[in-house]
N, C-alpha and C positions, 0 to 999 in steps of 0.2 A: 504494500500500500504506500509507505513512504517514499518509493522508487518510484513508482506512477505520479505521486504528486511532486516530486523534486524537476522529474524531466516534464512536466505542465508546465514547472515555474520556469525550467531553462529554455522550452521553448516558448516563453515569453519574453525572455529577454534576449533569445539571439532574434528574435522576429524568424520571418521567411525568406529563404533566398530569392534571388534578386530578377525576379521573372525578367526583368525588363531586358536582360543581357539576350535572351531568345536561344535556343538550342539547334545543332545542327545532328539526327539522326540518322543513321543507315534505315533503310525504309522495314528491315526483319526488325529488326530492335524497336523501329516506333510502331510494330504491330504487335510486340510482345508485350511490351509496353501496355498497349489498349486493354491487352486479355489480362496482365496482373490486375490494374485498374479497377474491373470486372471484381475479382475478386478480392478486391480491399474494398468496395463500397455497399458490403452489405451495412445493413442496417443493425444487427446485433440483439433484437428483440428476443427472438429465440432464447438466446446464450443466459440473455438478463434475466428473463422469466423463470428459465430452469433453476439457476442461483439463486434467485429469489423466494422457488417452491425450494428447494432444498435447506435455505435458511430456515425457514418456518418449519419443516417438518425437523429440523436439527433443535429446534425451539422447544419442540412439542417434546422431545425426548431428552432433553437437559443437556444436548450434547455440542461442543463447539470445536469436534477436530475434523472435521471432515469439510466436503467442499460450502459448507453453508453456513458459515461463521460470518458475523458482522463486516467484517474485516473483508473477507475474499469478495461478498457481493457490493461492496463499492471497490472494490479493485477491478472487477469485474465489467463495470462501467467505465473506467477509468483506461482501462485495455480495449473496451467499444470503441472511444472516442480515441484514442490513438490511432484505430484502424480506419475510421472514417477521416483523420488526419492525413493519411496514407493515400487514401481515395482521391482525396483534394488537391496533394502537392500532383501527384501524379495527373490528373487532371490538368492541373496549371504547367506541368511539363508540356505535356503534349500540344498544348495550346500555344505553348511557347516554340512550339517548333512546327504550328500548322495543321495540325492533327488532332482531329476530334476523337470524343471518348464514343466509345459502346455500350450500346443499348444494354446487350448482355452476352454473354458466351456458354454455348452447350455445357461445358465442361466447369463450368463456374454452378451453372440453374443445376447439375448434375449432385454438386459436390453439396450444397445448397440441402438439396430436398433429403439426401443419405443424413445430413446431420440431424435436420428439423424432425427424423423419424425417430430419433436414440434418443436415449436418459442422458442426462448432464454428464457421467460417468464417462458413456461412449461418444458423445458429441465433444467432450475434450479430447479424446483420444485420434476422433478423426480431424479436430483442428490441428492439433500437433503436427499432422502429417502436413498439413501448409505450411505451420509455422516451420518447420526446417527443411521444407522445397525454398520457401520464403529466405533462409541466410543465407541459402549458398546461390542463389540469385541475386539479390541485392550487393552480396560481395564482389560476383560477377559484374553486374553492372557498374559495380562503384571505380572495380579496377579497370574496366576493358572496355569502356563507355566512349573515352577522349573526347567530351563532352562536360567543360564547367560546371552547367547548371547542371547536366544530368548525373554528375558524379556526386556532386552535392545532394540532391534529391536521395540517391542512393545512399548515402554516408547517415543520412537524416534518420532514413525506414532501418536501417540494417543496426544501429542501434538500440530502436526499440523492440525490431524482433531479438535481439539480443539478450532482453529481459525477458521477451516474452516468452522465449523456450524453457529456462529456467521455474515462470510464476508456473506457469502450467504442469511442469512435473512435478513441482512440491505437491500442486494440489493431487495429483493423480497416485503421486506416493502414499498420501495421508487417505486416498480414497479407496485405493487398491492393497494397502498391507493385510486390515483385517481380513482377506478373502484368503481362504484356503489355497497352499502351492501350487496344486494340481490347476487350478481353475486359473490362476494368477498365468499357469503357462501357457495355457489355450489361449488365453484373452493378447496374450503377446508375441504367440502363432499368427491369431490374424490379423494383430495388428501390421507387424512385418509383410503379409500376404497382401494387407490394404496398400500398403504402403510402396511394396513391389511395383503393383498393377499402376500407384497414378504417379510414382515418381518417371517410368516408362514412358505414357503417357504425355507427361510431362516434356521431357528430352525430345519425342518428336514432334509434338505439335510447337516448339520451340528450338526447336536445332536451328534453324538458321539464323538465330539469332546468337546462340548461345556461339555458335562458333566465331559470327563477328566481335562477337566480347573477349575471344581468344580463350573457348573453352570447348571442349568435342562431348559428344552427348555421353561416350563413355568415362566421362572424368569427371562431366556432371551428376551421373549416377553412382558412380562410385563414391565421391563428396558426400552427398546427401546421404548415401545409405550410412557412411560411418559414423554423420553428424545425429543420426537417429539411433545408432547402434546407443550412441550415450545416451542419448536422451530415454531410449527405453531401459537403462541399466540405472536412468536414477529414479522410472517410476515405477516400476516394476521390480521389487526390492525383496 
């Protein structure tokens, strides 16, 4: 919680970067661009409400370690508004370089409607899988951009996913320890399996982009899967 409101306050004081410099992009990168976009401007209703039902039923039975502590459901909010922060600069990229946003993307409506059908539990479980497609993209672009504004844009988001992988296992460790081992391994079977199928995905509906940022799709899936191998080793405990 203290992390989410320190980087509120810092970006309030560094303000926005400097739209008005305009950006010059390879035409794969300002389409890949459009389709992250997509996926950082959901609205985060879902995410709030589950937190919110999970508080209250953590209420009802005297309990405050699991995902529905006072605490985690305004951090919670607080990690909303970061992403639709995400939404915005990137929006003002593209605009900055001539290029309008998208209505919406298959694989965005897709990823969208798999969450809105899970418990709070498995709907973190399949955000995670964004949020560390999400660093090792953002890193991607920050280094292989050659692009001012767009590096900065990048340097901006890849910060707070930076936190964000972290908040997210804490909570999924405190949510997943009391489960029995057996069930603990299944659950991180398919999470791996999820994971497999849209980091893939991923890599091709994105390759030509990822290669002008000077990265090949098997180096980007290679990346990603190790940066998840941690993250499933600090929530899955």
């Amino acid at each position: 919680m203290a992390e989410f409101e320190a980087a509120a306050e810092q970006r309030r004081t560094d303000g926005d970067p400097d739209w008005g410099r305009g950006a010059c992009l390879h035409r794969a990168v300002m389409a890949s661009i459009q389709r992250f976009q997509v996926g950082e401007s959901g609205d985060g209703a879902g995410l709030i409400g589950k937190a919110d039902k999970a508080e209250k039923a953590a209420g009802l039975i005297g309990e405050a370690d699991g995902a529905g502590d006072d605490a985690y459901g305004a951090a919670v909010r607080l990690f909303v508004a970061e992403e639709r922060n995400h939404a915005r600069m990137l929006a003002r990229l593209l605009a900055a370089a001539g290029a309008p946003t998208l209505a919406g993307h298959w694989s965005d409506t897709a990823f969208v409607r798999l969450r809105r059908m899970l418990g709070l539990r498995l709907e973190l479980m399949v955000l995670m899988i964004a949020e560390v497609i999400a660093l090792r993209y953002y890193r991607a672009l920050r280094d292989g951009v050659g692009d001012p504004l767009a590096a900065d844009v990048a340097a901006r988001i890849l910060a707070d996913e930076e936190r964000h992988v972290p908040f997210h296992c804490d909570r999924l460790s405190r949510s997943l320890r009391h489960l029995p081992i057996a069930r603990r391994a299944v659950l991180a079977g398919g999470w791996w399996c999820l994971m497999l199928g849209t980091v893939t995905v991923v890599a091709v509906d994105h390759g030509l982009a990822l290669r002008c940022l000077g990265l090949s799709r098997t180096r980007f899936v290679r990346d990603v899967l190790t940066l998840f191998g941690g993250a499933v080793s600090a929530s899955v405990r």
